[in-house]
C-alpha positions as a Markdown table, in Angstrom:
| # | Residue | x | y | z |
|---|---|---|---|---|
| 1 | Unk | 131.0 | 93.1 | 63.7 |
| 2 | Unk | 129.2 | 96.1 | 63.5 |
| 3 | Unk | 130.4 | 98.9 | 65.6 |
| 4 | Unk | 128.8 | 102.4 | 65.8 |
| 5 | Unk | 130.8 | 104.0 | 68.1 |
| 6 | Unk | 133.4 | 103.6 | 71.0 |
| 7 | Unk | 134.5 | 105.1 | 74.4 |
| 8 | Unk | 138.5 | 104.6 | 74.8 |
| 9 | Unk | 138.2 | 105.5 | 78.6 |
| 10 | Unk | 135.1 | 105.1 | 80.8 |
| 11 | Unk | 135.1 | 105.0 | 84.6 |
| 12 | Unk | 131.2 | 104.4 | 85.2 |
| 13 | Unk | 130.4 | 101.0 | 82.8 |
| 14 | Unk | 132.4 | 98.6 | 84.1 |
| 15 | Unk | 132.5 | 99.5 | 88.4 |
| 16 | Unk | 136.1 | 99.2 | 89.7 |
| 17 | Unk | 137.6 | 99.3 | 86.1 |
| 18 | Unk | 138.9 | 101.4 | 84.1 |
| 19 | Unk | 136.7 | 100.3 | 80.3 |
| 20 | Unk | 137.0 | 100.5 | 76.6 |
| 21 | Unk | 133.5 | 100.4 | 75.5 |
| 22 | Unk | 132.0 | 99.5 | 72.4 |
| 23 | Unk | 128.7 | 100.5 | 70.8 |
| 24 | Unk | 126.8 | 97.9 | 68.6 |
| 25 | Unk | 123.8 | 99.4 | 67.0 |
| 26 | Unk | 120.2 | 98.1 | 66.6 |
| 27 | Unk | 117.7 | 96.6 | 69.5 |
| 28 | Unk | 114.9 | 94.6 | 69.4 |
| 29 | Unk | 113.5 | 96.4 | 72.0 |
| 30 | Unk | 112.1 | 99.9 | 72.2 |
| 31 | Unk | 112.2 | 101.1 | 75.9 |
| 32 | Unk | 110.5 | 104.8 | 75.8 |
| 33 | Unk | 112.7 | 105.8 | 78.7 |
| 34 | Unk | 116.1 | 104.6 | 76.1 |
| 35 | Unk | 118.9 | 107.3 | 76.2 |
| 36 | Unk | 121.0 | 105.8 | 73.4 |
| 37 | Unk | 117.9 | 106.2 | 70.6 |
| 38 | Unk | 120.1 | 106.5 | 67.8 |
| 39 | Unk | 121.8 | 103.4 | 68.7 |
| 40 | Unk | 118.3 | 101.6 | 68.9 |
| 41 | Unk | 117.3 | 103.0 | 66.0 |
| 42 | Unk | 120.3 | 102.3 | 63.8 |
| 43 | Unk | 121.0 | 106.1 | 62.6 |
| 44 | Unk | 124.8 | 105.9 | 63.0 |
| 45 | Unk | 127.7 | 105.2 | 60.6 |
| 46 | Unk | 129.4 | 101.7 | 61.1 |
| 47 | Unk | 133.3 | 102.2 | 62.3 |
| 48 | Unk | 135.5 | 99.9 | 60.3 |
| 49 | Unk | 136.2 | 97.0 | 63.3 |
| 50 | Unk | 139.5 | 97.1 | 62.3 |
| 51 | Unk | 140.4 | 100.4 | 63.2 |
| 52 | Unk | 138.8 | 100.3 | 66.0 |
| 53 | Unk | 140.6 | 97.5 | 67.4 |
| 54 | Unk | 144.0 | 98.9 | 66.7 |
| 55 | Unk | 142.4 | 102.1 | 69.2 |
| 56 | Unk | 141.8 | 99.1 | 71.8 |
| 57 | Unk | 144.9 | 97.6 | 71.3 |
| 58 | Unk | 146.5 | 100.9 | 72.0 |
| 59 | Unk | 144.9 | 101.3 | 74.8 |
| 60 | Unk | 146.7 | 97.3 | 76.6 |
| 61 | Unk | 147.9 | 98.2 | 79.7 |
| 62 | Unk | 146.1 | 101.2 | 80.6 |
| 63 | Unk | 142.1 | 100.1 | 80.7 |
| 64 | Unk | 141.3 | 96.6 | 82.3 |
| 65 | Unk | 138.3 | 95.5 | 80.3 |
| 66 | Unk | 136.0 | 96.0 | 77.2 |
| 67 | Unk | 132.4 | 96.5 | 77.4 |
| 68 | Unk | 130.4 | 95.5 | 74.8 |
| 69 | Unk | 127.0 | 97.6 | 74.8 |
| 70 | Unk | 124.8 | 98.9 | 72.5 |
| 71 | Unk | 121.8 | 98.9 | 71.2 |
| 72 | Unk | 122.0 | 95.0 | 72.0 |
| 73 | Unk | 125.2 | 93.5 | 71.5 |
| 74 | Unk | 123.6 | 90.4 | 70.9 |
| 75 | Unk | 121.9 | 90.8 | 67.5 |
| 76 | Unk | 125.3 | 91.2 | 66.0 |
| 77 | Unk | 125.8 | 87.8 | 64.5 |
| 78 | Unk | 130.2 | 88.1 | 64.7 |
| 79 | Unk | 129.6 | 89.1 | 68.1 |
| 80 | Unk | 131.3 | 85.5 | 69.4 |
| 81 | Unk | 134.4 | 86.6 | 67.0 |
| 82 | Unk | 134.8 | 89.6 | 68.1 |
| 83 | Unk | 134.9 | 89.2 | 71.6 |
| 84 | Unk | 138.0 | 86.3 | 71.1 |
| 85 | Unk | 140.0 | 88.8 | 69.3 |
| 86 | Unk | 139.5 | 91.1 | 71.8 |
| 87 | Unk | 140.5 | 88.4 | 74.7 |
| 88 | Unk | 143.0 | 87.2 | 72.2 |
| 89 | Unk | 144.3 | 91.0 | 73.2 |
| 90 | Unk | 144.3 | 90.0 | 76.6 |
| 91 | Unk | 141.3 | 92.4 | 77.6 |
| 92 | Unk | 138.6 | 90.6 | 80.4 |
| 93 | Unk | 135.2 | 91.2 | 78.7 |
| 94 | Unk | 131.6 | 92.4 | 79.8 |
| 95 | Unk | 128.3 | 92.2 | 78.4 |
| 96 | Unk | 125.3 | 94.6 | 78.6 |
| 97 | Unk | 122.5 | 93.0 | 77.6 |
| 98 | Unk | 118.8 | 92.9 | 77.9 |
| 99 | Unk | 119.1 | 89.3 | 78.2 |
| 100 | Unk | 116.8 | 88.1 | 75.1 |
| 101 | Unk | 118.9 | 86.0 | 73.2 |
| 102 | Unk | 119.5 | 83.3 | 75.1 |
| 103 | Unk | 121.0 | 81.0 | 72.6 |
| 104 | Unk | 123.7 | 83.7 | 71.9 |
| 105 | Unk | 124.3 | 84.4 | 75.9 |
| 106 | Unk | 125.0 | 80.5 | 76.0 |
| 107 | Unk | 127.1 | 79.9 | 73.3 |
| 108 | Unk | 129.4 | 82.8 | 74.7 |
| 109 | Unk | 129.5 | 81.0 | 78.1 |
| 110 | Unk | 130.2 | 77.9 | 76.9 |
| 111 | Unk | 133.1 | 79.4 | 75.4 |
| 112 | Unk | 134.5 | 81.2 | 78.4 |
| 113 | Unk | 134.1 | 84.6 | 76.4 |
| 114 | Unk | 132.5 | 86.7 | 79.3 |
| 115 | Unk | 133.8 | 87.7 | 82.6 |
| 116 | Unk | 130.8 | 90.0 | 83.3 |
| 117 | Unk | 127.1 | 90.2 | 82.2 |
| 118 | Unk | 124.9 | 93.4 | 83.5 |
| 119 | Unk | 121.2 | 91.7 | 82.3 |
| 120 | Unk | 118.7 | 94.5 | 82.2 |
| 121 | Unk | 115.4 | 93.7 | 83.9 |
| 122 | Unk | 113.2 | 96.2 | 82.8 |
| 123 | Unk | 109.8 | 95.2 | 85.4 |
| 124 | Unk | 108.4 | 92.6 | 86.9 |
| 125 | Unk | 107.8 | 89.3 | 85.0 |
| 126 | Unk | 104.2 | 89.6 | 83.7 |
| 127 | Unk | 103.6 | 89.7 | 80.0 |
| 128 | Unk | 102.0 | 93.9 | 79.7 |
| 129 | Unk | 104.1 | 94.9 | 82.8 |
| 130 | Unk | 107.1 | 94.2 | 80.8 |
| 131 | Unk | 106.0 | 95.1 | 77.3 |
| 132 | Unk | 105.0 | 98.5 | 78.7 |
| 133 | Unk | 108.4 | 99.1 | 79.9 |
| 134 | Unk | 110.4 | 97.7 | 76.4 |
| 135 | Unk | 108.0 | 98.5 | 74.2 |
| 136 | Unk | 107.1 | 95.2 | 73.0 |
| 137 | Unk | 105.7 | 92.1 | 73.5 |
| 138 | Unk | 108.7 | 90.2 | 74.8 |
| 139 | Unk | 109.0 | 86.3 | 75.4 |
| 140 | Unk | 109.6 | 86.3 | 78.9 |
| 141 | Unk | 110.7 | 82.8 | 78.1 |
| 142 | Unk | 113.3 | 84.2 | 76.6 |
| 143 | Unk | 114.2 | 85.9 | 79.7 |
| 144 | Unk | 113.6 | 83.7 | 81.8 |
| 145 | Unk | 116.5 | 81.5 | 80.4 |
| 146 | Unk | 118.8 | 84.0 | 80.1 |
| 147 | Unk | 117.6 | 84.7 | 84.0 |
| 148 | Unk | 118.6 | 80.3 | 84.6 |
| 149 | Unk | 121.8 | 80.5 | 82.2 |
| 150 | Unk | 123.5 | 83.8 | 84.7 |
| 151 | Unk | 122.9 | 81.6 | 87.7 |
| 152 | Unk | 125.0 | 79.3 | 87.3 |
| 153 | Unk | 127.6 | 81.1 | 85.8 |
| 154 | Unk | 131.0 | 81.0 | 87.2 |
| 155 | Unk | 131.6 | 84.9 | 86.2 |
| 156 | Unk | 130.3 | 88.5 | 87.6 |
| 157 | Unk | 126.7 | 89.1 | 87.1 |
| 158 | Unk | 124.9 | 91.8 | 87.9 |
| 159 | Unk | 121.1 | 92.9 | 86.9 |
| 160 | Unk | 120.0 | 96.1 | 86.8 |
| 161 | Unk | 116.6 | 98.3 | 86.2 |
| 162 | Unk | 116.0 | 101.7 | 85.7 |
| 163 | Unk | 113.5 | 103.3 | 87.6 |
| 164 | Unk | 111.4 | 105.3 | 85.7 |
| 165 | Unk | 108.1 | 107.1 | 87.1 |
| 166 | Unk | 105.1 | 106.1 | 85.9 |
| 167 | Unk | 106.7 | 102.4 | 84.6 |
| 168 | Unk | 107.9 | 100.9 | 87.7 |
| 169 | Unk | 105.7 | 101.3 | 90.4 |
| 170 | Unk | 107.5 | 100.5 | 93.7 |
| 171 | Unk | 105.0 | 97.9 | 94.4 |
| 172 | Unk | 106.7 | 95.9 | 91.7 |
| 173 | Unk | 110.2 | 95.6 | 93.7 |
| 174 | Unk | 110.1 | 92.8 | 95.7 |
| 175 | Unk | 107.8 | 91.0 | 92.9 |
| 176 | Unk | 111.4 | 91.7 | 90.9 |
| 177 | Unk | 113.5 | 90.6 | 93.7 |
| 178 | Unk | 112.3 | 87.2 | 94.2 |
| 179 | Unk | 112.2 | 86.5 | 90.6 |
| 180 | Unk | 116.3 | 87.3 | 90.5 |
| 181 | Unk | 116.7 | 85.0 | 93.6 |
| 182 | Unk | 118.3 | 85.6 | 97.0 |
| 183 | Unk | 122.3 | 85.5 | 95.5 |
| 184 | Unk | 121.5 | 88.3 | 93.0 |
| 185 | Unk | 123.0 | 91.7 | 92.9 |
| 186 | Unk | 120.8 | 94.0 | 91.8 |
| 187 | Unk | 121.6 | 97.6 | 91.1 |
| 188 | Unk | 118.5 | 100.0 | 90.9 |
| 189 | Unk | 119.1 | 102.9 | 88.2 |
| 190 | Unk | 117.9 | 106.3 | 88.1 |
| 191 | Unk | 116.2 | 107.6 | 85.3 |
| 192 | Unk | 117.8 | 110.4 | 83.6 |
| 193 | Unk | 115.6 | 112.6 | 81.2 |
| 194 | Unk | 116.7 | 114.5 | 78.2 |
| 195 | Unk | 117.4 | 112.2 | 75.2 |
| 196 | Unk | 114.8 | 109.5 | 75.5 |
| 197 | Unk | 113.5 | 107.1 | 73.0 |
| 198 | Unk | 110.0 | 108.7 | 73.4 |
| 199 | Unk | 110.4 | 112.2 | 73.8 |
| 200 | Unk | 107.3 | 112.5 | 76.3 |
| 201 | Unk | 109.7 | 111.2 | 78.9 |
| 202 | Unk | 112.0 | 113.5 | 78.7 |
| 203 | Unk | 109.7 | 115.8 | 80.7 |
| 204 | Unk | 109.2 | 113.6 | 83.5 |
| 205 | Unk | 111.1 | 113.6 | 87.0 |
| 206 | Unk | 112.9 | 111.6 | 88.1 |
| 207 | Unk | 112.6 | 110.0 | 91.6 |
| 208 | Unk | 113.8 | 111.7 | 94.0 |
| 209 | Unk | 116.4 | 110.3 | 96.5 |
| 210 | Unk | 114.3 | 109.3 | 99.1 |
| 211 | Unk | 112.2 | 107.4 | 97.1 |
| 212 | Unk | 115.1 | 105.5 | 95.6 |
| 213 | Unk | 116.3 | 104.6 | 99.2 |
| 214 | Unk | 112.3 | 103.2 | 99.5 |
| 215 | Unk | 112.2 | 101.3 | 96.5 |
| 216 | Unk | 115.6 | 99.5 | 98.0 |
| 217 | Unk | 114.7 | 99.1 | 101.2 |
| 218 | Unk | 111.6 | 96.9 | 99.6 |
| 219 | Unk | 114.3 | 94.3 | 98.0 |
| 220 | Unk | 115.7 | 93.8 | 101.8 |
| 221 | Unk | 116.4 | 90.5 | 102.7 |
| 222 | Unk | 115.1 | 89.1 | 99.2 |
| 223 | Unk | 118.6 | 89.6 | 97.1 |
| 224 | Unk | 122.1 | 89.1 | 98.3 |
| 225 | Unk | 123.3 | 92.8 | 97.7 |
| 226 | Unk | 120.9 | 96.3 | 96.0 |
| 227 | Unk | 122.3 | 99.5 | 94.8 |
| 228 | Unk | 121.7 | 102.8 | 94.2 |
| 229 | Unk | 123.2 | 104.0 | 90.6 |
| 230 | Unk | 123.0 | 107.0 | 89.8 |
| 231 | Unk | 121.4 | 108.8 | 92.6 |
| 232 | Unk | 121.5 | 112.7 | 93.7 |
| 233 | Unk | 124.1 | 112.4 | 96.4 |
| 234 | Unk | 125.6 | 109.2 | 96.9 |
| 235 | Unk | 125.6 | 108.1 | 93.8 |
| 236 | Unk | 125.7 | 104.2 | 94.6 |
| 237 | Unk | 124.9 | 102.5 | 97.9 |
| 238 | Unk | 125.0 | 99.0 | 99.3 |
| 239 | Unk | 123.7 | 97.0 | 101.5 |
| 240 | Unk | 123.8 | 93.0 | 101.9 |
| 241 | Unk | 121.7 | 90.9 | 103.9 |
């Protein structure tokens, strides 16, 4: 397992618990809007796993899960062994993920190795629409299975996208809200310049709060329960239909 860096104590990845989260590096995508880009781009020294999980184990009894991020967790082909040490620990475990590796997000399910997946949705699901926002061609297929796989899945789930002017255009939202289906909760995040991928974004502004609160009032009615992340004042909202 490839590790590039860690968090011992973090309040905002896991909502309601107190985390330990891990960084994998590498992605195969390459969102312009991307805050970790030295993750993405694989620019950091590898932590020895070991040591690391002695600073988890440590740590048993004071956080309540382990959130394994990146980068794209999924590329990391010990990721399965990893996580069952870690649960071994007794640590619940959560996923970020961008949702395309399918085959990977199964096998971990069928071994009872998540307790939480946050899938990034990064637009709505047409082929240029999407590649504009991760930089790539993806294979919405490949999405789209990862989309099928978190349905059914007897564990927390939650999908998220970050709104970024210029990327997302409000229009888009309920387009994005019927493709996650009517029991989805889906948290809307706001973009943060500064440290982007493509440093032309870091000079763009945000959203401000009231349009965040219109681009969530446009998912009404077509998801089970939208959110506000990382807005100006109240930080996270909620409604549920």
């Amino acid at each position: 397992m490839r590790i590039a860096g860690f968090i011992e104590n973090s309040l905002s990845d896991w909502p309601g618990r107190l985390s330990f989260v891990v960084f994998s590096p590498g992605c195969n995508f390459r969102c312009p809007f991307c805050h970790n880009p030295s993750l993405v781009e694989d620019r950091e020294e590898n932590l020895d796993p070991a040591a690391v999980a002695r600073r988890l184990k440590a740590q048993n009894g004071w956080v309540g899960g382990v959130v394994m991020s990146g980068g794209e967790p999924t590329l990391q082909d010990d990721l399965l062994e990893w996580i069952e040490e870690v649960k071994g620990m007794g640590f619940p475990v959560k996923l970020d993920t961008n949702g395309s590796r399918p085959d990977v997000l199964e096998r971990l399910l069928s071994r009872d190795a998540l307790d939480s997946v946050a899938m990034d949705i990064k637009a709505a699901p047409e082929e240029m629409r999407y590649a504009r926002a991760c930089g790539d061609i993806p294979a919405l297929s490949a999405i789209r299975r990862s989309l099928r796989l978190l349905r059914g899945a007897p564990i927390e789930v939650e999908y998220r996208t970050t709104v970024v002017p210029g990327l997302l255009d409000p229009s888009e939202v309920p387009e994005i809200a019927r493709w996650l289906g009517p029991e989805a909760l889906w948290v809307i995040q706001q973009f943060r310049p500064g440290r982007c991928l493509d440093k032309t974004y870091n000079g763009l502004s945000p959203f401000r709060e009231q349009e965040l609160e219109t681009i969530r009032a446009k998912a009404a009615g077509l998801v089970e329960r939208c959110l506000i992340r990382g807005g100006d004042s109240s930080g996270e909202g909620t409604w549920a239909t």
